[in-house]
N, CA, C and O atoms as a printed pandas DataFrame, in Angstrom:
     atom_number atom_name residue_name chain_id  residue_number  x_coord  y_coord  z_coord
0              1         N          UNK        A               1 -110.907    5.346  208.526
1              2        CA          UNK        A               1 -110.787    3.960  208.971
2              3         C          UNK        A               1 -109.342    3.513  208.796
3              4         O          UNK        A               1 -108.805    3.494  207.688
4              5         N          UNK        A               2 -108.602    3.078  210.153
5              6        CA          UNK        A               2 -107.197    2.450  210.209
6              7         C          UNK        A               2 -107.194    0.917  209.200
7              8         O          UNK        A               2 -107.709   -0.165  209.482
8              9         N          UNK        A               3 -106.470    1.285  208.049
9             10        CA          UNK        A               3 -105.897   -0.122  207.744
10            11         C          UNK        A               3 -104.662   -0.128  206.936
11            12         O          UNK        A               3 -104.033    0.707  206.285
12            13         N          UNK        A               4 -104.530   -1.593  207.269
13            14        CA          UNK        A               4 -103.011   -1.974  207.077
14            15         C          UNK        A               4 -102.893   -3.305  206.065
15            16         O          UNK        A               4 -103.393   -4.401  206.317
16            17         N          UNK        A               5 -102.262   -3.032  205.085
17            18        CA          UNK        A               5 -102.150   -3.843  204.125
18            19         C          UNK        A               5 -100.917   -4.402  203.591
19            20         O          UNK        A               5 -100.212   -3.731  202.836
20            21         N          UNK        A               6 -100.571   -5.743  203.978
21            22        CA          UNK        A               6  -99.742   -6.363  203.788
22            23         C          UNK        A               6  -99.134   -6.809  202.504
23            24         O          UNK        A               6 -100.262   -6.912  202.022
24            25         N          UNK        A               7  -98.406   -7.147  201.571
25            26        CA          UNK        A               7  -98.087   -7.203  200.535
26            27         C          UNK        A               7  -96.472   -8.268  199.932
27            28         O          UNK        A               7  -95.445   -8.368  200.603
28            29         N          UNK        A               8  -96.639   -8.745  198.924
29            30        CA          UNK        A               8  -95.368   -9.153  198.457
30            31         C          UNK        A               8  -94.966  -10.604  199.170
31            32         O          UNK        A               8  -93.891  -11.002  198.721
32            33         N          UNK        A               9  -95.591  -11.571  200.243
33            34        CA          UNK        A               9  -95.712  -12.860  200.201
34            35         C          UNK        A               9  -95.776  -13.613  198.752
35            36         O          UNK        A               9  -96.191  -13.285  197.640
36            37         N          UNK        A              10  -95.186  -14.739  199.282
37            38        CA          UNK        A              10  -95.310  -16.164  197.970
38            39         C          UNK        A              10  -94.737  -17.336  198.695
39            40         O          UNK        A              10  -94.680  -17.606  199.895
40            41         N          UNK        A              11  -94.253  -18.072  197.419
41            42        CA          UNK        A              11  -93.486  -19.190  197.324
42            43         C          UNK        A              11  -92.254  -19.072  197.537
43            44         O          UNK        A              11  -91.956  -18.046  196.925
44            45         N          UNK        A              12  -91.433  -19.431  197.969
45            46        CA          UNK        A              12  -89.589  -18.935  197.397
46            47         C          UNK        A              12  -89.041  -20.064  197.789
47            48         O          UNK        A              12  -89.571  -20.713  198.690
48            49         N          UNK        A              13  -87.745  -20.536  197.098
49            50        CA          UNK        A              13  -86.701  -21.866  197.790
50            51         C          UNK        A              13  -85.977  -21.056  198.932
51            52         O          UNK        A              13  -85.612  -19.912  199.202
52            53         N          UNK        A              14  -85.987  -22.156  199.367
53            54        CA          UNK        A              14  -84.467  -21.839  200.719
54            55         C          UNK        A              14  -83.245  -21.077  199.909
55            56         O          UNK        A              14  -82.784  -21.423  198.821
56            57         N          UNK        A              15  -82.866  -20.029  200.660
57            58        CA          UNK        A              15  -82.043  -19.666  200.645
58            59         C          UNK        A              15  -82.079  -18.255  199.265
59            60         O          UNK        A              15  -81.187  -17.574  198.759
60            61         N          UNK        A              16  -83.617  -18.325  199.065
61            62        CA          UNK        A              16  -84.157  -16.958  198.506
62            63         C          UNK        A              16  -84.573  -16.085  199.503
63            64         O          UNK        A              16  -84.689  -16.274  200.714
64            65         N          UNK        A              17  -84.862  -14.714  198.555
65            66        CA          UNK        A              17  -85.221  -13.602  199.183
66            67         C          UNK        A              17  -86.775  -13.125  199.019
67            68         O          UNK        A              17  -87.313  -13.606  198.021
68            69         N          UNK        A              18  -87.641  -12.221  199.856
69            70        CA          UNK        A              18  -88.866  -11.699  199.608
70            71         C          UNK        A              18  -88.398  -10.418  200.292
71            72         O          UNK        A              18  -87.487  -10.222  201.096
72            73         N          UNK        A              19  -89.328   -9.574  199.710
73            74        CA          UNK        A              19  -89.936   -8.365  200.259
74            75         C          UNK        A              19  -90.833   -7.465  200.356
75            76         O          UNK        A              19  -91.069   -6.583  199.531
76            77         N          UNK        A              20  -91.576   -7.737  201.774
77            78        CA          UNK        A              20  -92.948   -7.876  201.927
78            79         C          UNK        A              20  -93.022   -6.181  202.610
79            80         O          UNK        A              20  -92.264   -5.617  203.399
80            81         N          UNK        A              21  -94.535   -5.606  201.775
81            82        CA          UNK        A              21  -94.830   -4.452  202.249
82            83         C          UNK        A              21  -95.882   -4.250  202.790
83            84         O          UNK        A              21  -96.856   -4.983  202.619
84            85         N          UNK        A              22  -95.881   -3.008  203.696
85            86        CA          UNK        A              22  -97.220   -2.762  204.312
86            87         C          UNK        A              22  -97.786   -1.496  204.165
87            88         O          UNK        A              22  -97.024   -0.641  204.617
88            89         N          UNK        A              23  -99.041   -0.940  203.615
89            90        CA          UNK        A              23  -99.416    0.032  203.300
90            91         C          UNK        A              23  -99.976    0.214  204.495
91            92         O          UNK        A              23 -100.595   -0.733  204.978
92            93         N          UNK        A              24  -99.884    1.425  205.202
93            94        CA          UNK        A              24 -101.199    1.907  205.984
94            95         C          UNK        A              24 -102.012    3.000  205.736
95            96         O          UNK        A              24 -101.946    3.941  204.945
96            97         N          UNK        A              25 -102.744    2.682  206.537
97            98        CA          UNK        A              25 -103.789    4.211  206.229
98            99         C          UNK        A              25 -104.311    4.526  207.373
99           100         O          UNK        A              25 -105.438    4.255  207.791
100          101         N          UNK        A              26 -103.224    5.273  208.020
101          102        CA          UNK        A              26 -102.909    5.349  209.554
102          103         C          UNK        A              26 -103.576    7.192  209.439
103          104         O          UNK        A              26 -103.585    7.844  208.395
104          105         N          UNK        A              27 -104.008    7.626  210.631
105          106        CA          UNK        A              27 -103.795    9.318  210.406
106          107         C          UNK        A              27 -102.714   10.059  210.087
107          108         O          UNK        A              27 -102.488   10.861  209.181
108          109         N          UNK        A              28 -101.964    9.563  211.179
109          110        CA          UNK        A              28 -100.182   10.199  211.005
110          111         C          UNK        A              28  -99.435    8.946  211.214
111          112         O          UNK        A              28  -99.414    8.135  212.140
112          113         N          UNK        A              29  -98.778    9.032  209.988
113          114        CA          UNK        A              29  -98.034    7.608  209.995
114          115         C          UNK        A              29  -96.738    7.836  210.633
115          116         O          UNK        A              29  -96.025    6.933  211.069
116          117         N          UNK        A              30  -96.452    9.157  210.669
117          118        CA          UNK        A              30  -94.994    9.032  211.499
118          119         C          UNK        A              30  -95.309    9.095  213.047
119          120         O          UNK        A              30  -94.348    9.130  213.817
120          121         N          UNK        A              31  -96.189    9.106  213.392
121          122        CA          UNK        A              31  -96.570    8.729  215.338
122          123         C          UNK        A              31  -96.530    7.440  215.512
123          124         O          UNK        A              31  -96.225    6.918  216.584
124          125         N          UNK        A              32  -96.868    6.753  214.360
125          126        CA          UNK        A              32  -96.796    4.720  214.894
126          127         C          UNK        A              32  -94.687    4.184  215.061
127          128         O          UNK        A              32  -93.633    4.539  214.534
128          129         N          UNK        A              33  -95.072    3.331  215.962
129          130        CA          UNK        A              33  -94.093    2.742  215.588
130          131         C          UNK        A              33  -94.610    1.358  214.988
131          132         O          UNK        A              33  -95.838    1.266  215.001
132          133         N          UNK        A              34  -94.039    0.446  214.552
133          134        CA          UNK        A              34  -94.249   -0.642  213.628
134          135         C          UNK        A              34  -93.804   -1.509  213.700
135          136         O          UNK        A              34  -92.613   -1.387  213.987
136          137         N          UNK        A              35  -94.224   -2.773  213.550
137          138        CA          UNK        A              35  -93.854   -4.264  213.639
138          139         C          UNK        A              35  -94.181   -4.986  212.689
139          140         O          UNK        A              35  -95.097   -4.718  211.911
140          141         N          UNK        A              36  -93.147   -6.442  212.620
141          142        CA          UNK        A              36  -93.852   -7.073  211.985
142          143         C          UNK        A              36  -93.652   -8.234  212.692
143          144         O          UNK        A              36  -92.677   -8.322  213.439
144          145         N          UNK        A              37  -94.800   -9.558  212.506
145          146        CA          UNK        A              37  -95.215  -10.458  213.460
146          147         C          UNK        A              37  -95.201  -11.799  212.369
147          148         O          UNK        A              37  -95.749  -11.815  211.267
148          149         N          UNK        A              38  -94.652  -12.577  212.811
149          150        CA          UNK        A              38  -95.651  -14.268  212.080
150          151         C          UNK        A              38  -96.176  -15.259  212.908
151          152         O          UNK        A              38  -96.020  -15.498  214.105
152          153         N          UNK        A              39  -96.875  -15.824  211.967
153          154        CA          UNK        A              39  -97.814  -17.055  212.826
154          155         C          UNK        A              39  -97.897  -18.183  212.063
155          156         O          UNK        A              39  -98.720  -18.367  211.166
156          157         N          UNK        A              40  -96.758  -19.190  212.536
157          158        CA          UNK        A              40  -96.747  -20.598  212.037
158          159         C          UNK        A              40  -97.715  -21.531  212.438
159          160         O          UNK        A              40  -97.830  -21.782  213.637
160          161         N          UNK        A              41  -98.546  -22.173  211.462
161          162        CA          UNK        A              41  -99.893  -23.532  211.914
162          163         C          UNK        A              41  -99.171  -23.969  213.212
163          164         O          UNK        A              41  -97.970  -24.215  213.331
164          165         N          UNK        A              42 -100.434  -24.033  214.458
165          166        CA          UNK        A              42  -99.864  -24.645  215.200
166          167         C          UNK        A              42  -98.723  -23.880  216.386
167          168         O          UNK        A              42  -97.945  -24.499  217.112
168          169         N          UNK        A              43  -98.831  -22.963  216.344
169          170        CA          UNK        A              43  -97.661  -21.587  216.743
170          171         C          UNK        A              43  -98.462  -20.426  217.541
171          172         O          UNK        A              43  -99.637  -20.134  217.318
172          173         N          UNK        A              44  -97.636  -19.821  218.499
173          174        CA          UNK        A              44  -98.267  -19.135  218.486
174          175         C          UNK        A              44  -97.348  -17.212  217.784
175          176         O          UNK        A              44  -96.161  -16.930  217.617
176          177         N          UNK        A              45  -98.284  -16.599  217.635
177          178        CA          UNK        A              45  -97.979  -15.270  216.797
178          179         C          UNK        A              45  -96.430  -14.643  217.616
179          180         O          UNK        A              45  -96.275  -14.343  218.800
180          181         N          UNK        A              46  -95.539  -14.604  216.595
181          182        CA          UNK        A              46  -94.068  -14.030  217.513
182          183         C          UNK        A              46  -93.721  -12.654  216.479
183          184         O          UNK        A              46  -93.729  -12.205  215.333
184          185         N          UNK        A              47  -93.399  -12.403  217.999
185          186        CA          UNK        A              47  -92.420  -10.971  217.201
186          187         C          UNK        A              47  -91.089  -11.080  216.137
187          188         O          UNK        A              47  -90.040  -11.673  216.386
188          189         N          UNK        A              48  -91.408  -10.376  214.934
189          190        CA          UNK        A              48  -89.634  -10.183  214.108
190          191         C          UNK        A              48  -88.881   -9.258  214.179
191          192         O          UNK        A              48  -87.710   -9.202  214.554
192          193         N          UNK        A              49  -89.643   -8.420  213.769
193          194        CA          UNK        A              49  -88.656   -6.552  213.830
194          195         C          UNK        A              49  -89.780   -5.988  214.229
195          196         O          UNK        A              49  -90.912   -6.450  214.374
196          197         N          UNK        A              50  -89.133   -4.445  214.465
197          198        CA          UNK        A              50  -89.591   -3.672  215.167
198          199         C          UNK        A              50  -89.053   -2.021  214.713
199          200         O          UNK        A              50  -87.965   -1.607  215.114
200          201         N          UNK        A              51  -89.677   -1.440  214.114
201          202        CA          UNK        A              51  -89.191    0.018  214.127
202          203         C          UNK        A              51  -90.101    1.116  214.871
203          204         O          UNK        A              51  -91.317    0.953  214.976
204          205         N          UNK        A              52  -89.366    2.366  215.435
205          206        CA          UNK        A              52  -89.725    3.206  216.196
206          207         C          UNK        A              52  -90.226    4.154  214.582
207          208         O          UNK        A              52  -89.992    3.825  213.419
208          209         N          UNK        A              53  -91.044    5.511  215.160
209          210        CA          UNK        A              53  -91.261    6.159  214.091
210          211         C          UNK        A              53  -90.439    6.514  212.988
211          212         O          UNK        A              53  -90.725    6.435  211.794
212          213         N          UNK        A              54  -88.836    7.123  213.788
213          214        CA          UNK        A              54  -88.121    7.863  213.255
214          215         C          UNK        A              54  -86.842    6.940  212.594
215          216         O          UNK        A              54  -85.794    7.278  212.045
216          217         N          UNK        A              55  -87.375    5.753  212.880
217          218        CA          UNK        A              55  -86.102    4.603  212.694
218          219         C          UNK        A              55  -85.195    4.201  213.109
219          220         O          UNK        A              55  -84.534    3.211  212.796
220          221         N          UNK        A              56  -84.972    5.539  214.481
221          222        CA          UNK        A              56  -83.894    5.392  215.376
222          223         C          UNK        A              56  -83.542    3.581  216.248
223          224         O          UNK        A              56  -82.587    2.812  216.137
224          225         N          UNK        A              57  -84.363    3.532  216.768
225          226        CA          UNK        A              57  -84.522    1.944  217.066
226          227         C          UNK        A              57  -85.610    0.612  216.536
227          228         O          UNK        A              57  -86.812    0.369  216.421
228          229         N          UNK        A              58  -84.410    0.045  216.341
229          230        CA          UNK        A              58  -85.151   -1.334  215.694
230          231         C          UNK        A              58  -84.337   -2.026  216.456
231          232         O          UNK        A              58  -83.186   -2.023  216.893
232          233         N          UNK        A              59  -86.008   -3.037  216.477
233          234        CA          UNK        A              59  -85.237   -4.341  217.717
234          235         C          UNK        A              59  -85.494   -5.606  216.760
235          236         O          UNK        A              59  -86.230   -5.443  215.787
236          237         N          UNK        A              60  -85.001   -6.669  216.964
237          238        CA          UNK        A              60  -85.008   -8.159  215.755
238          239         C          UNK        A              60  -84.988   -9.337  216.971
239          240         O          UNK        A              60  -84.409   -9.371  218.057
240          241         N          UNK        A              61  -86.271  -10.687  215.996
241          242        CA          UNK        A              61  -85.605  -11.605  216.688
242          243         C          UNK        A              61  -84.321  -11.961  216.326
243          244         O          UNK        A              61  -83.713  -11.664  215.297
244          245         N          UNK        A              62  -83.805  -12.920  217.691
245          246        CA          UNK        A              62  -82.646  -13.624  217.085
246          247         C          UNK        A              62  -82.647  -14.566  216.198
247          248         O          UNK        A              62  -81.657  -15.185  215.809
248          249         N          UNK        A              63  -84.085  -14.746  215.748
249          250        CA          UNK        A              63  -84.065  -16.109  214.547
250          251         C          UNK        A              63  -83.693  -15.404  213.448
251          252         O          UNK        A              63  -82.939  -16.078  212.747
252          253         N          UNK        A              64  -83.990  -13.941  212.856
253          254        CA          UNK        A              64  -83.749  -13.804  211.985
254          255         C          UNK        A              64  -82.570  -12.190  211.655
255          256         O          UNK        A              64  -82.458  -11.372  210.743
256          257         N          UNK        A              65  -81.914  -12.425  212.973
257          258        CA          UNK        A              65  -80.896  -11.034  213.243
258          259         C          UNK        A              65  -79.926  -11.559  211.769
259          260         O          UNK        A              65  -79.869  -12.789  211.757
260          261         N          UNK        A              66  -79.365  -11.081  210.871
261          262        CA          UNK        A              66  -78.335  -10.839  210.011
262          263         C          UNK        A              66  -78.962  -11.947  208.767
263          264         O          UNK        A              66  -78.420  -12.940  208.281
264          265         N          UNK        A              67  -80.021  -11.467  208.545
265          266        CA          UNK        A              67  -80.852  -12.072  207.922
266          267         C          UNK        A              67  -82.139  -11.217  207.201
267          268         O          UNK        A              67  -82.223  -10.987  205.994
268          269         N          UNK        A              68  -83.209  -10.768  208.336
269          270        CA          UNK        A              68  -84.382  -10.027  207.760
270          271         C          UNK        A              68  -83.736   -8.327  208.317
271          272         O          UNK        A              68  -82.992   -8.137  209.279
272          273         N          UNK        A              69  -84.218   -7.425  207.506
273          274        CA          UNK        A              69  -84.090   -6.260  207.353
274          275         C          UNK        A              69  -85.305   -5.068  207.810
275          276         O          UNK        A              69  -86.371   -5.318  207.247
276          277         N          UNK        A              70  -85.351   -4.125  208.495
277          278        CA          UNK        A              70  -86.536   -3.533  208.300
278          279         C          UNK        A              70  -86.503   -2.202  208.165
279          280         O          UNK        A              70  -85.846   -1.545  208.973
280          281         N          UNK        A              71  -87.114   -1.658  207.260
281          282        CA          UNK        A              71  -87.307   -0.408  206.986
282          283         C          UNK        A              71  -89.087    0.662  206.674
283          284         O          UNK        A              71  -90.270    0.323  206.723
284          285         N          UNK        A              72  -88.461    1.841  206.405
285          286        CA          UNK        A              72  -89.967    2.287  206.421
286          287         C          UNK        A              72  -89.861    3.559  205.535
287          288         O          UNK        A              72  -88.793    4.094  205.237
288          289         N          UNK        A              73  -91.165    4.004  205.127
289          290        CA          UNK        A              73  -90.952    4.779  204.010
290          291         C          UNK        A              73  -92.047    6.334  204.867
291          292         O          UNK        A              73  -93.221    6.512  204.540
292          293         N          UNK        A              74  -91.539    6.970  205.605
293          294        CA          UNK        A              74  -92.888    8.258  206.225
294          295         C          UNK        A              74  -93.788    8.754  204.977
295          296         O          UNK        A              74  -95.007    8.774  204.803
296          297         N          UNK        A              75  -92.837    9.092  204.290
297          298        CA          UNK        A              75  -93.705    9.907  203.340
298          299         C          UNK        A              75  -95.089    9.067  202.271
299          300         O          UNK        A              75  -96.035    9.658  201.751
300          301         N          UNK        A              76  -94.774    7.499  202.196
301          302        CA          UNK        A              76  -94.960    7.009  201.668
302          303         C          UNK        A              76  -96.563    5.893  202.365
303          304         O          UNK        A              76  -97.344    5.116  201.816
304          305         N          UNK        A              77  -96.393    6.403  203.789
305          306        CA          UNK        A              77  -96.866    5.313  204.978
306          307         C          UNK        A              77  -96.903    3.760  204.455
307          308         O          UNK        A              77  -97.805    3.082  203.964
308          309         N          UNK        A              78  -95.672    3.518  204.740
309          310        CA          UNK        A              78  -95.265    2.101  204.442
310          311         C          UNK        A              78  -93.869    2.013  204.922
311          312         O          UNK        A              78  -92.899    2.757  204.773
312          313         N          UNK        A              79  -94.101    0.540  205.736
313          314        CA          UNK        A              79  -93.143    0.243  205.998
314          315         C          UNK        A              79  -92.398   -1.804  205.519
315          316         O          UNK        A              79  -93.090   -2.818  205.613
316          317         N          UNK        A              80  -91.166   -1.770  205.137
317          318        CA          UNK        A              80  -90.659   -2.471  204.641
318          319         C          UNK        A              80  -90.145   -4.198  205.506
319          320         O          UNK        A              80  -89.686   -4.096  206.643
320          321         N          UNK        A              81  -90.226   -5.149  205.096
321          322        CA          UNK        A              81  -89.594   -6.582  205.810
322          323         C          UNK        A              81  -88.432   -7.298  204.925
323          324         O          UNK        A              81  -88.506   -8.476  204.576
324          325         N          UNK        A              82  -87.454   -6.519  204.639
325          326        CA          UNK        A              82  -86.734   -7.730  203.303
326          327         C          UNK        A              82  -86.208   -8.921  204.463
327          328         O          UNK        A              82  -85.900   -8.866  205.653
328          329         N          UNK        A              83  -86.284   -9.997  203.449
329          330        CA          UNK        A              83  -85.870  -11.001  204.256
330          331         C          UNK        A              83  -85.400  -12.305  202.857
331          332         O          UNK        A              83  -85.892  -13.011  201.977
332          333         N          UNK        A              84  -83.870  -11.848  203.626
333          334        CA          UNK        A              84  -82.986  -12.753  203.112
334          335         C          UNK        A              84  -82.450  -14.235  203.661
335          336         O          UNK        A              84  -82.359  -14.253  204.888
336          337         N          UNK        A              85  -82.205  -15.051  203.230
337          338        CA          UNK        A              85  -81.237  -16.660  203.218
338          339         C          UNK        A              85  -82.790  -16.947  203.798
339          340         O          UNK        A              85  -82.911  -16.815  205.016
340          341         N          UNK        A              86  -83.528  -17.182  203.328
341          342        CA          UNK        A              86  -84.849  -17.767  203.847
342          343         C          UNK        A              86  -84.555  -19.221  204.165
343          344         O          UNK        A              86  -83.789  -19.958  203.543
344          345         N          UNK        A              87  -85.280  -19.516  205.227
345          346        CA          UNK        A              87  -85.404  -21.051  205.474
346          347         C          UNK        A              87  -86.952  -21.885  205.810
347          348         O          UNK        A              87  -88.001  -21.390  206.220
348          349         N          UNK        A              88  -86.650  -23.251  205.482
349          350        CA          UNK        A              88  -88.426  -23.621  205.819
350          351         C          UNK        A              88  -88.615  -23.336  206.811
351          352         O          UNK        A              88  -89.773  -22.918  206.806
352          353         N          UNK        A              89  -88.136  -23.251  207.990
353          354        CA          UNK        A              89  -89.202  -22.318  209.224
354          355         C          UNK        A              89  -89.578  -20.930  209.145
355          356         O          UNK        A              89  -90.489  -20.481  209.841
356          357         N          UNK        A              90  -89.129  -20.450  208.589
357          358        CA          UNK        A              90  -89.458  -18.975  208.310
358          359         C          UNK        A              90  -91.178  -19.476  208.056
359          360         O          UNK        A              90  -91.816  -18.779  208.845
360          361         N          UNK        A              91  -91.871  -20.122  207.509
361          362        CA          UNK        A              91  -92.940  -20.603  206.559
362          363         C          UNK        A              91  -93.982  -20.306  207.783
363          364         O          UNK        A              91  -94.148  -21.078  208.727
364          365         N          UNK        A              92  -94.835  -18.723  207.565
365          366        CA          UNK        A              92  -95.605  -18.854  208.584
366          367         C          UNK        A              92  -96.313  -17.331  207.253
367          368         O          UNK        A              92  -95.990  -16.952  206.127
368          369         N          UNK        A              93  -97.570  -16.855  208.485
369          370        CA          UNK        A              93  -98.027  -15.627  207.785
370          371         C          UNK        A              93  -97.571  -14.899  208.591
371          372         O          UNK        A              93  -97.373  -15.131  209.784
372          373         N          UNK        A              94  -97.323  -13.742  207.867
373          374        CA          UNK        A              94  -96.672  -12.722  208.320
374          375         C          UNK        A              94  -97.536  -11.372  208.446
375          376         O          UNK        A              94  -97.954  -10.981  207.356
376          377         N          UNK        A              95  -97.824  -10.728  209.344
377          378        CA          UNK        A              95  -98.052   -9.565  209.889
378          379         C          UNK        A              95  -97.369   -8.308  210.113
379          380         O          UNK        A              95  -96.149   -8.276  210.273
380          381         N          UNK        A              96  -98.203   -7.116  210.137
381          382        CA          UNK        A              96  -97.625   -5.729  210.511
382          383         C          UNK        A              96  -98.606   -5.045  211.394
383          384         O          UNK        A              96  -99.822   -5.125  211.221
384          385         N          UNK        A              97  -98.225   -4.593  212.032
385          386        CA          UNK        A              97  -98.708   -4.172  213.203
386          387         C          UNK        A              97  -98.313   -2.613  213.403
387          388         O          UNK        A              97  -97.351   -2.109  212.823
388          389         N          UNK        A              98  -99.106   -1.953  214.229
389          390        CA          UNK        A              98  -98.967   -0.457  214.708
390          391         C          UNK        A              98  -99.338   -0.092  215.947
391          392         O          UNK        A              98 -100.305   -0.538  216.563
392          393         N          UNK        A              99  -98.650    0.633  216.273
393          394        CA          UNK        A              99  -99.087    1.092  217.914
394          395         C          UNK        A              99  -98.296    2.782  217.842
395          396         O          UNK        A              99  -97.266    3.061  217.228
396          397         N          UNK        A             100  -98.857    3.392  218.382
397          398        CA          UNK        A             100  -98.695    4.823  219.185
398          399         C          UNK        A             100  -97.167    5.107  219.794
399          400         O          UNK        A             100  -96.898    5.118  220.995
400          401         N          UNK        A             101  -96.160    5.349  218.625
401          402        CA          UNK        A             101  -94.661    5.395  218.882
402          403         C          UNK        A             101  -94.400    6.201  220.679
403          404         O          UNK        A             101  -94.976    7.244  220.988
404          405         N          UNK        A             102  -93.404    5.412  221.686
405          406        CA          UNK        A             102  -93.656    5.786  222.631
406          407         C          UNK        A             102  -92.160    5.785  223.018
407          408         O          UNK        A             102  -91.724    5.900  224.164
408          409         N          UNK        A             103  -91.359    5.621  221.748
409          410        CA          UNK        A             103  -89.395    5.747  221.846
410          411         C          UNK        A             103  -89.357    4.596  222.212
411          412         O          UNK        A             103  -88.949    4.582  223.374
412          413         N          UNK        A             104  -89.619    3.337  221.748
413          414        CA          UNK        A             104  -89.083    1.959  221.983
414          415         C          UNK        A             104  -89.701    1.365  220.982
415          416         O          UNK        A             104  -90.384    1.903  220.111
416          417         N          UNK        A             105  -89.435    0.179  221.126
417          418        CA          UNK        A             105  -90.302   -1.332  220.012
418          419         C          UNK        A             105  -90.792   -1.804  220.749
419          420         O          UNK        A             105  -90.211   -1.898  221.830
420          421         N          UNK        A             106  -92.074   -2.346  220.606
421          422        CA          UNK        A             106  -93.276   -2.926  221.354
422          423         C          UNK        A             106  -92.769   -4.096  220.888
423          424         O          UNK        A             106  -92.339   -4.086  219.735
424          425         N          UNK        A             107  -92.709   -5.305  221.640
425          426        CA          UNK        A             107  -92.653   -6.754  221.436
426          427         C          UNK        A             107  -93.696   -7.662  221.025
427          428         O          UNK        A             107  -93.781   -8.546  220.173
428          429         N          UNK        A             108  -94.244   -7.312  221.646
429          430        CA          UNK        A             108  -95.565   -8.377  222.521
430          431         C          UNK        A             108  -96.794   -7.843  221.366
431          432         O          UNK        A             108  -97.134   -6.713  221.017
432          433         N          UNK        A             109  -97.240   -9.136  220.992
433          434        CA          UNK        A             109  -98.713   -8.662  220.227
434          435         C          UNK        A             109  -99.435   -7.470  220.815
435          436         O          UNK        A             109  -99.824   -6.443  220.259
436          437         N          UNK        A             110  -99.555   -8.032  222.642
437          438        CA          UNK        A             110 -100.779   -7.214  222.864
438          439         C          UNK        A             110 -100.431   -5.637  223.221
439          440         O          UNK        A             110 -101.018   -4.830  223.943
440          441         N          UNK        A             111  -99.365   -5.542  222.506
441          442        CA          UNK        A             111  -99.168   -4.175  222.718
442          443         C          UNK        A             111  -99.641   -2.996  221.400
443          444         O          UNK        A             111  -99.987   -1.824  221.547
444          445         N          UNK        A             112  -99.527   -3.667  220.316
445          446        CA          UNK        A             112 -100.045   -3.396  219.093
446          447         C          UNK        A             112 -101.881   -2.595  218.930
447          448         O          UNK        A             112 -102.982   -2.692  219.472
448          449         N          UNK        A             113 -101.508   -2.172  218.316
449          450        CA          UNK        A             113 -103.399   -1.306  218.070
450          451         C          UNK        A             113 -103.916   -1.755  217.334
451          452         O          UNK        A             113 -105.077   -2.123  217.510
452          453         N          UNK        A             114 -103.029   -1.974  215.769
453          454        CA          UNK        A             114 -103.519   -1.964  214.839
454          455         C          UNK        A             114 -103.068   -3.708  214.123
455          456         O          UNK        A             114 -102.264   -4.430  214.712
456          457         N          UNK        A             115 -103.637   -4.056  213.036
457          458        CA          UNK        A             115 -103.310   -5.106  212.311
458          459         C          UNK        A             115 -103.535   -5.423  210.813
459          460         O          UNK        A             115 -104.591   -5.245  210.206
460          461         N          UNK        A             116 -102.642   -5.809  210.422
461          462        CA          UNK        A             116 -103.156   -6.168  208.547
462          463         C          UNK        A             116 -103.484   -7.177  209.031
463          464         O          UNK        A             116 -103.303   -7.634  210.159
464          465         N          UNK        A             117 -104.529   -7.963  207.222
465          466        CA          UNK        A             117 -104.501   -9.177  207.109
466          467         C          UNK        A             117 -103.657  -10.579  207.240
467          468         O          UNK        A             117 -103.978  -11.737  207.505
468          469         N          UNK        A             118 -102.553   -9.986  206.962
469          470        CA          UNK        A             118 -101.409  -11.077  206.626
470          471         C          UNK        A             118 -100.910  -11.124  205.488
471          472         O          UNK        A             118 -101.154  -10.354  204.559
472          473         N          UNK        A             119 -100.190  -12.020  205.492
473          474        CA          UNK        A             119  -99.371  -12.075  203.979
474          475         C          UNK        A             119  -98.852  -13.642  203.797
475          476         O          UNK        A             119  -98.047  -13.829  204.709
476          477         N          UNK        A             120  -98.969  -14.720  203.077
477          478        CA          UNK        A             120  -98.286  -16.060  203.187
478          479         C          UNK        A             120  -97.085  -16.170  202.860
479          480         O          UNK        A             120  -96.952  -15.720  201.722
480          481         N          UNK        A             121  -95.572  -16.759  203.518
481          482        CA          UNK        A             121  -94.712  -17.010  203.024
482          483         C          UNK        A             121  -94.249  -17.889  203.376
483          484         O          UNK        A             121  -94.055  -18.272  204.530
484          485         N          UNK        A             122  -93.952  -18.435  202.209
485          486        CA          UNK        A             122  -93.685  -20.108  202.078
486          487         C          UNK        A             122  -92.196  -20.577  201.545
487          488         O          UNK        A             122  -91.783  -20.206  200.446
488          489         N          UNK        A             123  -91.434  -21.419  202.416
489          490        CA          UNK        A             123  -90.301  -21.414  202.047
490          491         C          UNK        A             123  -90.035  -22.985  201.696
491          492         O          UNK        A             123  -90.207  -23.954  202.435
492          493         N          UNK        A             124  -89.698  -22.961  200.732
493          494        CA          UNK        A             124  -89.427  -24.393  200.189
494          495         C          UNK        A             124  -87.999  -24.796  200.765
495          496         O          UNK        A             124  -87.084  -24.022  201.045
496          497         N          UNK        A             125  -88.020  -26.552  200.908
497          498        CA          UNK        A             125  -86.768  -26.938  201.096
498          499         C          UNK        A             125  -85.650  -27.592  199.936
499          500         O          UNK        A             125  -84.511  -27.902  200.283
């Protein structure tokens, strides 16, 4: 059974850091490529980063380009969201996502297979 487990959400002030993980329990974790997604009340679910299997490409929004970070661990099936100079919009749940690495970053929710629960992160002002 595919699942994906999100991790390392909280509280933090503006202009702190988190870093949120995702366990999977994928078959072969190096065939996914990986995302991560949030969903602010009221919002609808947007793309943040994006890594291919091998790490070669990662794509970012521009809300949070020189800011959130993404990485991934193969051996480990987990992949990483640090996210630095936080701000109150950041304040949404955050998601990871998987899909069937195909040499690009999937954008779009509905391109995704797989999904964690979420994770809350809350950014104080």
């Amino acid at each position: 059974q595919v699942r994906l487990v999100e991790s390392g959400g909280g509280l933090v002030q503006a202009g702190g850091s988190l870093r949120l993980s995702c366990a999977a329990s994928l078959p072969t974790f190096s065939r996914y490529a990986m995302g991560w997604f949030r969903q602010a009340p009221g919002k609808e679910r947007e793309f943040v980063l994006g890594i291919t299997w091998s790490g070669a490409k990662i794509e970012y929004a521009d809300s949070v380009k020189g800011r959130f970070t993404i990485s991934r661990d193969n051996a480990k099936n987990t992949v990483y969201l640090q996210m630095n100079s936080l701000k109150p919009e950041d304040t949404a749940v955050y998601y990871c996502a998987a899909v069937i690495d195909r040499l690009r970053v999937a954008l779009q929710p509905y391109e995704y297979e797989y999904w964690g629960q979420g994770t809350q992160v809350t950014v104080s002002s």
